[in-house]
ZAVO-121327 format. One line per 4 residues: their letters; for each residue x, y, z of N, C-alpha, C. Coordinates in steps of 0.001 Angstrom, whole numbers, plus 500000, padded with zeros to 6 digits. Example, Ala and Ser with C-alpha at 12.3 -4.5 7.8 and 13.67 -1.06 7.14 Angstrom:
REM residues 2
as> 513190:494310:507800:512300:495500:507800:513200:496700:507800; 512850:497750:507080:513670:498940:507140:512900:500030:507870 $
***
This chain:
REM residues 49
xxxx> 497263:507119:499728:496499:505909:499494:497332:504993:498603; 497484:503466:498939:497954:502444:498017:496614:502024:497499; 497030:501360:496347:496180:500388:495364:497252:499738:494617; 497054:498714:494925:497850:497707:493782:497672:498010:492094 $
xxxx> 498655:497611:491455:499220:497800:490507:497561:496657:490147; 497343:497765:488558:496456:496848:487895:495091:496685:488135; 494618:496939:489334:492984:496959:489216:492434:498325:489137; 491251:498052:488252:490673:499383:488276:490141:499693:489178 $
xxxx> 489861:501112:489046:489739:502372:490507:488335:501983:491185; 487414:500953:490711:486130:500702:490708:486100:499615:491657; 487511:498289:491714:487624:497580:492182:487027:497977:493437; 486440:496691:494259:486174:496913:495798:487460:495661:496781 $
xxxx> 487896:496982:497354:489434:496081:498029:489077:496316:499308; 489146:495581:500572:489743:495735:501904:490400:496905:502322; 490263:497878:503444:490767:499455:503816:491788:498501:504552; 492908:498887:504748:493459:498743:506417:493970:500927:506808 $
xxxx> 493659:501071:507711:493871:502187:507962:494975:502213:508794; 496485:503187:508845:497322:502820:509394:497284:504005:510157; 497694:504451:511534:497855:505930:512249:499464:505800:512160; 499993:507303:511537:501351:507122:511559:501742:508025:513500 $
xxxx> 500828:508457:513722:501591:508992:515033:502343:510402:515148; 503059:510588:516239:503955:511936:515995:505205:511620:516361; 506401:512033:516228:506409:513137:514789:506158:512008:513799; 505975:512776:512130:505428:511643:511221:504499:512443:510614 $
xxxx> 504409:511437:509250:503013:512086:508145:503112:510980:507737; 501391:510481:507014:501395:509729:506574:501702:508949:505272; 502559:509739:504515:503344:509448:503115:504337:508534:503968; 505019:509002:505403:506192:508845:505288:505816:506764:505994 $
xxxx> 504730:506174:505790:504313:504763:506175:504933:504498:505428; 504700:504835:503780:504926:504107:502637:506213:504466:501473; 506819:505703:501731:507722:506029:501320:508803:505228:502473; 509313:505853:503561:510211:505921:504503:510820:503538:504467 $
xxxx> 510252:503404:504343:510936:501701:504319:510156:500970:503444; 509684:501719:502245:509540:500435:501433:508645:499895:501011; 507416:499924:502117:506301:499300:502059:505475:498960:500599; 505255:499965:500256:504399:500156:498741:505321:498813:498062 $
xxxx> 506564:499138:497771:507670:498705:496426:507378:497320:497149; 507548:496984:498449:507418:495822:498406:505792:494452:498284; 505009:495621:498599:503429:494832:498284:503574:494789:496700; 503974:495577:495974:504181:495622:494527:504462:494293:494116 $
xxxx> 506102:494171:494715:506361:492357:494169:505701:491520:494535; 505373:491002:495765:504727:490251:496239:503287:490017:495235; 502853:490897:494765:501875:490862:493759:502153:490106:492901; 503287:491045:491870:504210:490572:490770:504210:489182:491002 $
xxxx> 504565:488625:492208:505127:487041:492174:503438:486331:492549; 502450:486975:492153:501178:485996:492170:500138:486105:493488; 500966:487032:494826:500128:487198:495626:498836:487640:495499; 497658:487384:496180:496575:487849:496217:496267:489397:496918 $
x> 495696:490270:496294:496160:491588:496809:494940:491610:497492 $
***
């Protein structure tokens, strides 16, 4: 599971549910290229999460 940096666990956010498929696990969405590190900045720089 992601959650942006900074809101509490109580927050109510939008699901998107991703199917990683086979072969595959689903760590490897957000580890394997980035994904997480990059919703991170995009934050950082003021995006709306």
């Amino acid at each position: 599971m992601y959650r942006p940096g900074g809101l509490a666990d109580i927050s109510k956010m939008p699901v998107v549910y991703m199917l990683h498929g086979l072969p595959g696990d689903p760590a490897a969405l957000w580890t394997q290229h980035g994904e997480a590190a990059a919703l991170d900045t995009q934050f950082a720089r003021g995006a709306f999460p």
